[in-house]
KEFIVO-187810 format. One record per residue (C-alpha): residue number from 1; x, y, z. Coordinates in pm, 1 decimal. Layout:
<atoms>
NUM X Y Z
...
</atoms>
This chain:
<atoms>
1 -40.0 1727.7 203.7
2 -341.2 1919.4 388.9
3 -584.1 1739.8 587.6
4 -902.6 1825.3 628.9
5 -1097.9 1778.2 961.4
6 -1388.2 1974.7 1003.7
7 -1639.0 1715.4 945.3
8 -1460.6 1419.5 1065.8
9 -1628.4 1363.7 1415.9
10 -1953.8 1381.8 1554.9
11 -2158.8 1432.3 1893.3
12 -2092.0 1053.5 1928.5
13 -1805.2 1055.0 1870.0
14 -1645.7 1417.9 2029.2
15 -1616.2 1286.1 2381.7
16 -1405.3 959.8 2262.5
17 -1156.2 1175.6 2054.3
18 -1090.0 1394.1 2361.8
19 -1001.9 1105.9 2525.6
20 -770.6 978.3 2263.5
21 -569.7 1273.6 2265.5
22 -492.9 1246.0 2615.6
23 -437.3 861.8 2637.0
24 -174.3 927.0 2286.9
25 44.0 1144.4 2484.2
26 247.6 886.7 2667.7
27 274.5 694.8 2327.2
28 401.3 976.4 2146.5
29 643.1 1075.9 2439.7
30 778.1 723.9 2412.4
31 795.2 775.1 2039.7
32 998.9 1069.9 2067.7
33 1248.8 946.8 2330.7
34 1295.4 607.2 2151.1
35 1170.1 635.7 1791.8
36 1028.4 269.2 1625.4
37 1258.2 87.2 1345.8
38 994.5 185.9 1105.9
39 1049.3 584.4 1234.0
40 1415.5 566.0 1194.7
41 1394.8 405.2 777.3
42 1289.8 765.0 647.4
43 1698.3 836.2 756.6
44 1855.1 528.7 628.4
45 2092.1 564.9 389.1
46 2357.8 286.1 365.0
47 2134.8 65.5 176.1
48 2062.3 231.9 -161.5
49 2384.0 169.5 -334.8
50 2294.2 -200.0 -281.9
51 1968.4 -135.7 -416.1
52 2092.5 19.0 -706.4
53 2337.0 -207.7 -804.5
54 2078.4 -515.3 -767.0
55 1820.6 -280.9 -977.7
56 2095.8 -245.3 -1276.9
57 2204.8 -595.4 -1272.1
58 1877.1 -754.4 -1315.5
59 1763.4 -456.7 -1529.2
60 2027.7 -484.7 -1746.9
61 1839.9 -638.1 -2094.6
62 1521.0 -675.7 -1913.0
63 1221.4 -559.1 -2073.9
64 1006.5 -740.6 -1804.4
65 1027.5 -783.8 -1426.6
66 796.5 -977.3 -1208.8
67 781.6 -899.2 -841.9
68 720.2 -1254.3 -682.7
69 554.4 -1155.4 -338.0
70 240.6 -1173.0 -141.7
71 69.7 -881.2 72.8
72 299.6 -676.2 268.8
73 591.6 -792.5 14.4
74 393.2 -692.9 -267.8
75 166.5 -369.2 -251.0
76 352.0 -112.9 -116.8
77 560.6 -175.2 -440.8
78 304.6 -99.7 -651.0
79 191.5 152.4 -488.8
80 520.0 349.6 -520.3
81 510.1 205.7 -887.6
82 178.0 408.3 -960.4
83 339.5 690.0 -892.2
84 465.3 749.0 -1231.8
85 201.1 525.7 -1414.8
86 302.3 174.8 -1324.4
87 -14.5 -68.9 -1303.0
88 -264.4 201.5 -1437.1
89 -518.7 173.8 -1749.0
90 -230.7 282.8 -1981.8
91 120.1 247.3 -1814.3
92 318.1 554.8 -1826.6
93 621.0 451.3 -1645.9
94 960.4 436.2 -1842.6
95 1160.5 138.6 -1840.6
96 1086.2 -256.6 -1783.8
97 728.9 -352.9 -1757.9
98 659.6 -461.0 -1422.9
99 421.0 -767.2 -1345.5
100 309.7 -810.4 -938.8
101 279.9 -1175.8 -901.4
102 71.2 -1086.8 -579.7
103 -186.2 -1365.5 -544.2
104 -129.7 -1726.3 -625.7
105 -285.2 -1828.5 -904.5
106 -189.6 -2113.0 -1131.6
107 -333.1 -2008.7 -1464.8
108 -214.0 -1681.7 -1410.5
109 105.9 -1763.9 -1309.5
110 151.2 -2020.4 -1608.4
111 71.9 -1727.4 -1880.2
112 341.5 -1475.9 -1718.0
113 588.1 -1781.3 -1824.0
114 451.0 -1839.1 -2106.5
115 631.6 -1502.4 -2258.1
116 985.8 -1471.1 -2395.0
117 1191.8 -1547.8 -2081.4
118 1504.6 -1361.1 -2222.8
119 1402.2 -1051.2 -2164.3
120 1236.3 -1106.7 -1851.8
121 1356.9 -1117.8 -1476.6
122 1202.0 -1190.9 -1150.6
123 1283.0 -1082.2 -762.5
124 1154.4 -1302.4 -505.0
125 1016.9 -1126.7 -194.1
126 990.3 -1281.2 125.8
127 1079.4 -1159.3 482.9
128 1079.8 -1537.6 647.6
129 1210.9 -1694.9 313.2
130 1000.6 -1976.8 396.5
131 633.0 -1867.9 246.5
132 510.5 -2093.4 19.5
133 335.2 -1900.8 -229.2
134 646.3 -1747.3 -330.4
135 850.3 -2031.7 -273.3
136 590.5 -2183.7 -550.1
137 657.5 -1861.1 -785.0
138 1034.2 -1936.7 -718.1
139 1025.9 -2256.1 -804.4
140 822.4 -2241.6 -1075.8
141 1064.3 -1977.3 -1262.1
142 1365.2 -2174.2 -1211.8
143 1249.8 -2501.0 -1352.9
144 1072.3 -2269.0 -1659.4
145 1410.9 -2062.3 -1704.7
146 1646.2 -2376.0 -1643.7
147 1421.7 -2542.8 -1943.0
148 1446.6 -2243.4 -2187.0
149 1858.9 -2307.5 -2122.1
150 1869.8 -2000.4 -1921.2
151 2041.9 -1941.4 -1651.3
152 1847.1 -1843.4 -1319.5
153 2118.6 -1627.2 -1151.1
154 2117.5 -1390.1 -1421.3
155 1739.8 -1365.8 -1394.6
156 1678.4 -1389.0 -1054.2
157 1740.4 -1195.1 -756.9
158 1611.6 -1314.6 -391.7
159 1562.2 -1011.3 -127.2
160 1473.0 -1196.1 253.0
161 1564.3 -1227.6 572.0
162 1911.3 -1233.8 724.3
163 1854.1 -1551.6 916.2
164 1874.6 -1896.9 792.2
165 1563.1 -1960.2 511.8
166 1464.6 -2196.1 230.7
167 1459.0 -1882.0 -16.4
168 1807.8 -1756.3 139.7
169 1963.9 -2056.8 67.8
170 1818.7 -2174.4 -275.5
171 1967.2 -1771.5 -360.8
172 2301.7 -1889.0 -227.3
173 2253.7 -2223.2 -431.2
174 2187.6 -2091.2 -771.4
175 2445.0 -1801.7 -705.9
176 2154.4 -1523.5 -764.7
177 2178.0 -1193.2 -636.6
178 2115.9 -1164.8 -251.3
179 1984.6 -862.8 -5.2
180 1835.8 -873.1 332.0
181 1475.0 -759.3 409.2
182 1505.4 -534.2 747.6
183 1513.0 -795.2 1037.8
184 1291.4 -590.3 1263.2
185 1048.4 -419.5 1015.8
186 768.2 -690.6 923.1
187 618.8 -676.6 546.8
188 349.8 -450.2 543.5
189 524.9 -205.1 717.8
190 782.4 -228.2 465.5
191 740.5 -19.9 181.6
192 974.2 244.3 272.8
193 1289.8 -35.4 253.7
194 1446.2 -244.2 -24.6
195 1075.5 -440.9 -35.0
196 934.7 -123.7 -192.2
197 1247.2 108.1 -310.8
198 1409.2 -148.5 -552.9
199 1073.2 -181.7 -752.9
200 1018.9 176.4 -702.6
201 1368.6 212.3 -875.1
202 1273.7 18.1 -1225.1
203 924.1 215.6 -1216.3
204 1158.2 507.2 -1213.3
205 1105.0 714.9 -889.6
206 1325.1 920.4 -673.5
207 1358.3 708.4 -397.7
208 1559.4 933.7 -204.0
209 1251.8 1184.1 -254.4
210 1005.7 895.8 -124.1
211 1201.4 886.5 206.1
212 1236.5 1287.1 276.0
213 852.8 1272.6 247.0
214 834.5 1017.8 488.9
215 1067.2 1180.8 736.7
216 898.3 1541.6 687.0
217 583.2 1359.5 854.3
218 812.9 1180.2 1137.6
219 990.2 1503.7 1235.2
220 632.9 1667.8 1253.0
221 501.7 1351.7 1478.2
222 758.1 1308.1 1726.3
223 790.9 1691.2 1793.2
224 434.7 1819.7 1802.7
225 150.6 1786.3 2049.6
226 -127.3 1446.0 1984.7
227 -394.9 1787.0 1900.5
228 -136.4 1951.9 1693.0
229 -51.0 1627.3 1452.2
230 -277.2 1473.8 1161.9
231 -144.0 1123.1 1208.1
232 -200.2 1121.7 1582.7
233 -549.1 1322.7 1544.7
234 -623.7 1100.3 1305.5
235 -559.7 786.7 1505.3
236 -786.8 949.2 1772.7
237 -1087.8 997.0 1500.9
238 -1054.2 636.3 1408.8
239 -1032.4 520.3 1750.0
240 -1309.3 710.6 1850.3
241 -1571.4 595.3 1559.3
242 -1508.7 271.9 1654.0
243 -1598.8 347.8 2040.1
244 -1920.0 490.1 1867.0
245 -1984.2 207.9 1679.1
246 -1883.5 273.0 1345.0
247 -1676.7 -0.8 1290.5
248 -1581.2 -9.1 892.8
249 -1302.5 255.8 767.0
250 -1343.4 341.4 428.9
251 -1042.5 519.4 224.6
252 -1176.3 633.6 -114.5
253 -883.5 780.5 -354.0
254 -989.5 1029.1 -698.2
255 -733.3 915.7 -894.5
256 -605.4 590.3 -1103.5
257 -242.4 599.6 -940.2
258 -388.4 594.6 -588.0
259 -575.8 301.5 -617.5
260 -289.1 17.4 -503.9
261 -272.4 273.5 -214.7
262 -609.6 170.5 -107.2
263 -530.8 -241.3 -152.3
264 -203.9 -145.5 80.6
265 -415.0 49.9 324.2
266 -682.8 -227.0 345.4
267 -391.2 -486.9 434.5
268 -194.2 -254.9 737.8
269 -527.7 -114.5 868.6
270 -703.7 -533.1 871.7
271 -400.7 -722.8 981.5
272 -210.9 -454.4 1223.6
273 -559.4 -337.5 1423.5
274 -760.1 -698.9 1396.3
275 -687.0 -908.9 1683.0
276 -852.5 -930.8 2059.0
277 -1198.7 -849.6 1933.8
278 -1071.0 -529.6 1852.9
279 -1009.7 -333.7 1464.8
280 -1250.2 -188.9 1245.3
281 -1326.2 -315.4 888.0
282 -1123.3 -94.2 599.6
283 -1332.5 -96.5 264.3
284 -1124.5 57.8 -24.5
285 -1307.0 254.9 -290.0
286 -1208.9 422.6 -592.1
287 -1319.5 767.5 -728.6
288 -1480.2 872.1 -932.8
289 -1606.6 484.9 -1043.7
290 -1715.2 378.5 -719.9
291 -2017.1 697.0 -646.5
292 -2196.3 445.4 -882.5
293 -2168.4 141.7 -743.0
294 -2103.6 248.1 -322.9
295 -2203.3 589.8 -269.4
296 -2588.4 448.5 -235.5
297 -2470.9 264.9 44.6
298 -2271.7 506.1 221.8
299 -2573.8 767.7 219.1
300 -2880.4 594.7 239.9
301 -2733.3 273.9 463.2
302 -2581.1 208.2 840.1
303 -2446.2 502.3 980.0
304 -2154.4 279.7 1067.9
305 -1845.6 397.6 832.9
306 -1578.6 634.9 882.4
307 -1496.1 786.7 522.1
308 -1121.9 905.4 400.9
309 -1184.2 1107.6 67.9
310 -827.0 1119.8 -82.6
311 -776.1 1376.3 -402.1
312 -508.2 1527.4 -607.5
313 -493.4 1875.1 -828.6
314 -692.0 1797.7 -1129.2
315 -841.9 2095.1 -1282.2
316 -751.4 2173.0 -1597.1
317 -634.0 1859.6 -1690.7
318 -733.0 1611.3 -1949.4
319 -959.5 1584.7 -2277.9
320 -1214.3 1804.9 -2296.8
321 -1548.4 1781.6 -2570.8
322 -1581.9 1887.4 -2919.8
323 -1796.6 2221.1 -2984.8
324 -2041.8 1969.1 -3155.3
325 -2091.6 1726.9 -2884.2
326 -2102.7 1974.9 -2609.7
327 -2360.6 2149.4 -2814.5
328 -2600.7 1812.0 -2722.9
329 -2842.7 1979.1 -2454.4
330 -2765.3 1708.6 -2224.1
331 -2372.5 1814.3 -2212.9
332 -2408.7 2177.8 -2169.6
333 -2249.9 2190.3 -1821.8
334 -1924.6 2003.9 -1966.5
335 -1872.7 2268.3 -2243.7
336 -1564.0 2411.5 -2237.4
337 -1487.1 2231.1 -1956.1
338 -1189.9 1941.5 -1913.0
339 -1182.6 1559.5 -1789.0
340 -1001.3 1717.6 -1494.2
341 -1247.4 1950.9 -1419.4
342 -1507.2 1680.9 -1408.8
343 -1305.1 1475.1 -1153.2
344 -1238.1 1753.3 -900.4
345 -1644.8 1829.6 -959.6
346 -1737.4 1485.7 -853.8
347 -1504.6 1470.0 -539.6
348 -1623.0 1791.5 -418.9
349 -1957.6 1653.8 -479.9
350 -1942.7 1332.8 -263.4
351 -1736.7 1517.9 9.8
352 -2045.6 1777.1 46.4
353 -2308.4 1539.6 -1.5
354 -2172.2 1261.9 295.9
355 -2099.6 1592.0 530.3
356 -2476.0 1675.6 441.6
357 -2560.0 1321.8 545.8
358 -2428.3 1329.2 871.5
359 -2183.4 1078.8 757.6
360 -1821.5 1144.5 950.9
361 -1535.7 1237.7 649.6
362 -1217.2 1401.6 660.4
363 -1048.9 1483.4 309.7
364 -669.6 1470.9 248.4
365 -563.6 1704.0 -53.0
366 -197.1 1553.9 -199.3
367 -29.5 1878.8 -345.4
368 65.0 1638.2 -625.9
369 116.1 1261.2 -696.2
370 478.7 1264.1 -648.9
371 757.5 1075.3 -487.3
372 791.4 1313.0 -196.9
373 415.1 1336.6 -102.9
374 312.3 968.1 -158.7
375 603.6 935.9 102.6
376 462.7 1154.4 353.0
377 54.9 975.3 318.6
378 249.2 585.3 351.8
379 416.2 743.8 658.9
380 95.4 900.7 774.0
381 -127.1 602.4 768.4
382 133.4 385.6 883.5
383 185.5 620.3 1251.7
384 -195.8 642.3 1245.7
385 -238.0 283.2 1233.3
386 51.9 206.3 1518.8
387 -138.5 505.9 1696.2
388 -438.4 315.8 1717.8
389 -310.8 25.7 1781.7
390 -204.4 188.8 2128.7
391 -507.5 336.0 2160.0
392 -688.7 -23.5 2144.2
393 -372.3 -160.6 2381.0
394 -261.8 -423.4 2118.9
395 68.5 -538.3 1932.9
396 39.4 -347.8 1604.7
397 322.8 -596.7 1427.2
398 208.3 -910.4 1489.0
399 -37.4 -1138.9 1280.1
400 -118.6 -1462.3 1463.5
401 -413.1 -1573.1 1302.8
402 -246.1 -1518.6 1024.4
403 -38.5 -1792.8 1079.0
404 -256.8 -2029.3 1218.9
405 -404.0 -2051.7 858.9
406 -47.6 -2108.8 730.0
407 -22.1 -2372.8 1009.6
408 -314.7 -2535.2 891.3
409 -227.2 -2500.7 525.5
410 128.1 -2675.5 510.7
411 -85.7 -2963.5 678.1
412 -333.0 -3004.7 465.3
413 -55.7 -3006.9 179.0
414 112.6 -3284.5 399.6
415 -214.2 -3472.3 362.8
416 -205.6 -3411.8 2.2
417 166.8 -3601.1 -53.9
418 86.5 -3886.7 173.9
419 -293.2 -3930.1 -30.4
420 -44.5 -3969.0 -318.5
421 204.9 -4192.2 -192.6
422 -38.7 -4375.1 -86.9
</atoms>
């Protein structure tokens, strides 16, 4: 994974990055003495047997899984699922076909049971075992199963935390298999346990190889100077735009099986930075699709983004045209060359043309979209974001707001059943 830097700060923002540097070293040095939970996972080893046993049991016949999950529970799933074509405009991946029953939706939801239940199993995904939109999903597949004469502990497997929960004890109930989501790690920072692995397992990836990329980017923060790392240089670029005003972070991937990466990135950078009248806005993009309906913006409006280009070998690859259309006059710069060739074209293009802006962009070239390297980016963004969440002098892992909607939620459904007892 190279990062690219050269045009990623600016005279208003040069000073602040300085600064960051210096302020990250005490951070980093507290890092390295007494690594984070979420440093540590890259090592862990003691919990993939479990994993695979749980992935062949409820693989066993299936021919469809549904992750039931929301946010942090759901996303970096899928985006360890794109790696081998999961989720894309085709598929690609080998093995069940797997469904993210991310957002609540009761149409939706009702067409997903709708299909042949026989073939199809479901994991439930939830860290405090008491959110209700899963709890909701849960339910719903249990009564839908239980009415096809199925039975739900050979469909369903629960995967929560270790203390005391609705969804831990409805698993226990119905006999389904049981494992426990890591007690200190919160859901979007996830991805790298069971909450990501075990779907990554069905998709088909080397998980093992997800984790050594992961820990390759680690070892290389905790032993090298704040100037000398990208994650921590790239905390201090972010934290300086935002000193500078520019207060939206957009993260633009060139590629189909990057794009969940985006949605996962737009969750940890929103709910880990925003709090304290402090964060920045993250605005995912894809590429090429998205020079034609944002690029307009990002040149000719506010100077007020910071811009992650994100790209992957393409050349070469692909279809490429027929002698007889690429004899049209229009077409004569695609002759003879591929779909591929196009791609890497048009993110070369954009990179040049915001640097010739003035806009502030750093690229990140993935060697390939692989297990190891999509490790090593999650990794990345995920020390960057905790990086500038010292930076800004705020608790990276909580989300109260958060629950102050869920707070407000439950009551109004508590309105709702009295209404109708009434």
């Amino acid at each position: 994974m190279h990062h690219q830097f050269d045009h990623a700060l600016c005279p208003r923002s040069e000073g602040f990055y300085t600064q960051a540097l210096s302020n990250l070293k005490a951070p980093l040095g507290r890092y390295s003495e007494t690594p984070l939970p979420h440093f540590l996972l890259p090592q862990k080893t003691d919990d993939l047997a479990a994993m695979q046993e749980v992935a062949a049991r409820l693989g066993e016949g299936a021919q469809t899984l549904v992750i039931l999950g929301t946010g942090g529970s759901s996303l970096g799933a899928q985006v360890l699922a794109q790696i081998t074509g999961a989720l894309t405009i085709a598929g690609g991946q080998t093995g069940p076909h797997l469904i993210f029953a991310d957002n609540l939706d009761a149409d939706s939801y009702q067409l997903v049971l709708g299909q042949e239940l026989a073939s199809m199993r479901f994991l439930a995904v939830s860290k405090s075992g008491n959110t209700a939109e899963t709890l909701m999903q849960f339910g719903g597949a249990v009564a839908a199963l239980q009415k096809a004469g199925l039975d739900p502990a050979r469909h369903i497997a629960a995967l929560t935390g270790t203390s005391d929960n609705a969804l831990r004890r409805l698993a226990t109930h119905y006999g389904m298999a049981l494992l426990p989501h890591e007690d200190d790690i919160g859901g979007r920072f996830s991805v790298l346990s069971n909450v990501g692995l075990l779907p990554a397992i069905w998709a088909g990836c080397d998980v093992q190889a997800i984790r050594d990329g992961a820990g390759a980017e680690i070892e290389a923060l905790l032993s090298q100077a704040p100037e000398d790392n990208v994650a921590a240089r790239g905390a201090a670029i972010q934290w300086a735009h935002m000193q500078a005003g520019r207060v939206i972070s957009v993260i633009m991937p060139y590629a189909d099986r990057l794009d969940r990466l985006a949605f996962w990135y737009r969750q940890l950078w929103a709910e880990s930075l925003g709090k304290q009248g402090h964060g920045s806005l993250p605005a995912n993009a894809l590429g090429p699709v998205d020079q034609h309906s944002q690029m307009q913006l990002y040149l000719g409006g506010p100077d007020d983004k910071f811009y992650t280009l994100l790209t992957h070998p393409t050349r070469g690859r692909g279809t490429s045209l027929p002698d007889e259309v690429a004899e049209q006059p229009e077409l004569q710069d695609l002759a003879g060359r591929s779909m591929g060739d196009l791609v890497e074209a048009e993110a070369r293009g954009s990179f040049d043309t915001l640097v010739s802006a003035g806009r502030p962009v750093r690229l990140i070239e993935l060697s390939e979209i692989n297990e190891f390297e999509i490790g090593a980016v999650l990794m990345h963004f995920m020390a960057e974001t905790i990086l500038t969440a010292d930076l800004l002098a705020i608790d990276a892992f909580d989300q109260p707001e958060v629950e102050a909607g869920k707070i407000r939620a439950k009551h109004y459904m508590q309105q709702m059943s009295a209404s109708t007892k009434g």
